[in-house]
N, C-alpha and C positions, 0 to 999 in steps of 0.2 A: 824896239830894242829892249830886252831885257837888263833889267839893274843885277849883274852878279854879281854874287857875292862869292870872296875867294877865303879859303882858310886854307893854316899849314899844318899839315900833322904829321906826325912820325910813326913810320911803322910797327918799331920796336915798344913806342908807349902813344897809342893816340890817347886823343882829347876824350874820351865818353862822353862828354856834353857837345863838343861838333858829331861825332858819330849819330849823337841824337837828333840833331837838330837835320842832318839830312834824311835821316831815314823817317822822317815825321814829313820833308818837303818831297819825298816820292810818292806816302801815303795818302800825302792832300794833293797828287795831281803835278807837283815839279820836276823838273828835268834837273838832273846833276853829273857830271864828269868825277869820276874818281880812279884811282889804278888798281892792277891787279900786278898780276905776278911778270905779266907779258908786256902789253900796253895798258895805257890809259883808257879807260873806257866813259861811254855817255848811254845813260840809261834812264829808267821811268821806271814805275809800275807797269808790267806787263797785264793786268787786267784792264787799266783803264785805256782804254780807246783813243780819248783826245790827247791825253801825257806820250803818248807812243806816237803819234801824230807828230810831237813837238819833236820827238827829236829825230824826224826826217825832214822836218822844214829849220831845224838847228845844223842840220850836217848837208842838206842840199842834196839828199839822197834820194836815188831812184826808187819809188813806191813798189818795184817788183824786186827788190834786194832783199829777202828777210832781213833780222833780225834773230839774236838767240837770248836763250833765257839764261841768267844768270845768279846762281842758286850756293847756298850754301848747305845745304840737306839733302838725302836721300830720300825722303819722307815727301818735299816739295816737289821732287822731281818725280814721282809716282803721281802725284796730285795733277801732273800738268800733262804726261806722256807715257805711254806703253815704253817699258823698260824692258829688250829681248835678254835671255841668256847671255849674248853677248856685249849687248849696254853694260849689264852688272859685272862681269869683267874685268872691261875696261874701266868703269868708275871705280869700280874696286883697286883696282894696279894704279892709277894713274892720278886720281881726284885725290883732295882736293889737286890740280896742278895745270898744265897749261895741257890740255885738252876738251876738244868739244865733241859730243856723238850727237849726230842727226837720228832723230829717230820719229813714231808715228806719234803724235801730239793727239791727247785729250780736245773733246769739245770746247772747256774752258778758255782756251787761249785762245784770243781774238785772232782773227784772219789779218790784220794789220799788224802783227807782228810776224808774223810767217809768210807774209806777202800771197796770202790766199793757197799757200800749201798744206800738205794734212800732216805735212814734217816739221818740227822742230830741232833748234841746235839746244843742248844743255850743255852747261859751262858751269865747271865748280872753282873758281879763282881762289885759290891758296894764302894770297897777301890776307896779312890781318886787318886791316881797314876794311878790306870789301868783305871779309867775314862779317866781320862786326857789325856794319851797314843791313848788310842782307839779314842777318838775324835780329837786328834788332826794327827791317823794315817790315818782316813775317810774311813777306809778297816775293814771287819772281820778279827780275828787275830786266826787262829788255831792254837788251843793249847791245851796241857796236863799239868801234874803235874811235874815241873821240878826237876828230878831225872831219876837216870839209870833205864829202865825200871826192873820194879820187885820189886825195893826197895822201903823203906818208903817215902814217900812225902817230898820236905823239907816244914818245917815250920818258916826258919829262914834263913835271906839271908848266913849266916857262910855258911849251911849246901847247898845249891844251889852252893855257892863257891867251895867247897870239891867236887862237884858231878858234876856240869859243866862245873867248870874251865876247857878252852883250844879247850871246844866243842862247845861254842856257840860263839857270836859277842859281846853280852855286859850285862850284869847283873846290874837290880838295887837292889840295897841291900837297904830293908827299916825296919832291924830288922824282928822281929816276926811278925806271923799274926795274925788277931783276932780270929780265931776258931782254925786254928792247925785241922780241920779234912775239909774231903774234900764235896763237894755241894752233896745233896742231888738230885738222878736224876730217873725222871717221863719220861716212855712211854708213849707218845700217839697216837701211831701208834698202831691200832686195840685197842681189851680192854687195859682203862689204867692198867698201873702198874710200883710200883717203882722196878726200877733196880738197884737202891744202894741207901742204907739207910744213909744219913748225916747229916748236919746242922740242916734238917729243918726234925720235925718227922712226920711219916707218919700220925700219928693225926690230925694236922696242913693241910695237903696236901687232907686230907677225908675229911676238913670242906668246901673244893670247888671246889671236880670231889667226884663222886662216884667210887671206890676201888677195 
């Protein structure tokens, strides 16, 4: 059982010294829960192997589930995955915000985050915390929805509490999130298509790929 450690920050003004102090425990290998715009999310360094490890045996997650990267740049996301015409786009309309596109993934990105596929999901979370985090950790941070797998997403650091307390390395708790449902996410690998309907409606997403 892991000893977590939980901090509170606010979105409008976080801490810069907790901001630091997580994005220093991704870069050495920790697993940490924080929110975005949607849900709460649990993430690692997506380069390292074993951190990425940890948080499928923190969420009790099936090893053939990817995983998506979660970025605050356009720059990192080039650095980890072929970006089509229509990736740029959609990042463009839509990022930072609750959107994910699947797309064909760089060699770089280990196979235990993509669960052995040649596709990644990229995700640009919009909340100021997970900005701040992601650029101040200068790594993609693979992550999911921080909860046991199976169960509802949290929405609320309480509930991230309750559900990863003891499994992860540190939790910020920033209250609620703004949407409480989770990003909306577009293939585009072969014809597009969405693979889970969220934030953003498929209306929105038909007014800049064709469907």
């Amino acid at each position: 059982m892991k000893n977590t450690v939980i901090y509170k920050v606010i979105e409008s003004n976080p801490d810069i010294g907790i901001i630091k102090k997580c994005a220093e425990l991704i870069k050495n290998g920790g697993v940490a829960a924080f929110p975005t715009e949607t849900v709460y999310g649990v993430g690692a360094n997506a380069f390292d192997e074993k951190a990425v490890a940890e948080i499928y045996y923190a969420k009790e997650r099936p090893a053939q589930k990817p995983l998506s990267c979660h970025i605050a740049s356009l720059k990192i996301a080039e650095e980890i995955a072929y970006l089509t015409d229509e990736a740029r786009k959609l990042i463009e309309a839509f990022t930072p915000g609750p959107l994910t596109v699947i797309v064909k993934k760089k060699p770089c990105v280990p196979d235990i985050v993509t669960a052995g596929n040649d596709t990644v999901g990229l995700r640009f979370p919009s909340n100021n915390i997970f900005v701040l985090l992601a650029k101040e950790a200068g790594c993609p941070i693979a992550a999911t929805s921080a909860n046991i797998s199976g169960r509802i997403s949290a929405k609320d650091g309480k509930e991230v509490v309750e559900e990863l307390y003891g499994r992860v390395d540190m939790i910020l708790d920033a209250g609620r999130t703004e949407y409480g449902l989770e990003s909306t996410i577009v293939s585009l690998v072969g014809e597009p298509k969405i693979l889970r309907q969220g934030a953003i409606p498929q209306s929105e997403i038909a007014k800049y790929i064709r469907l």
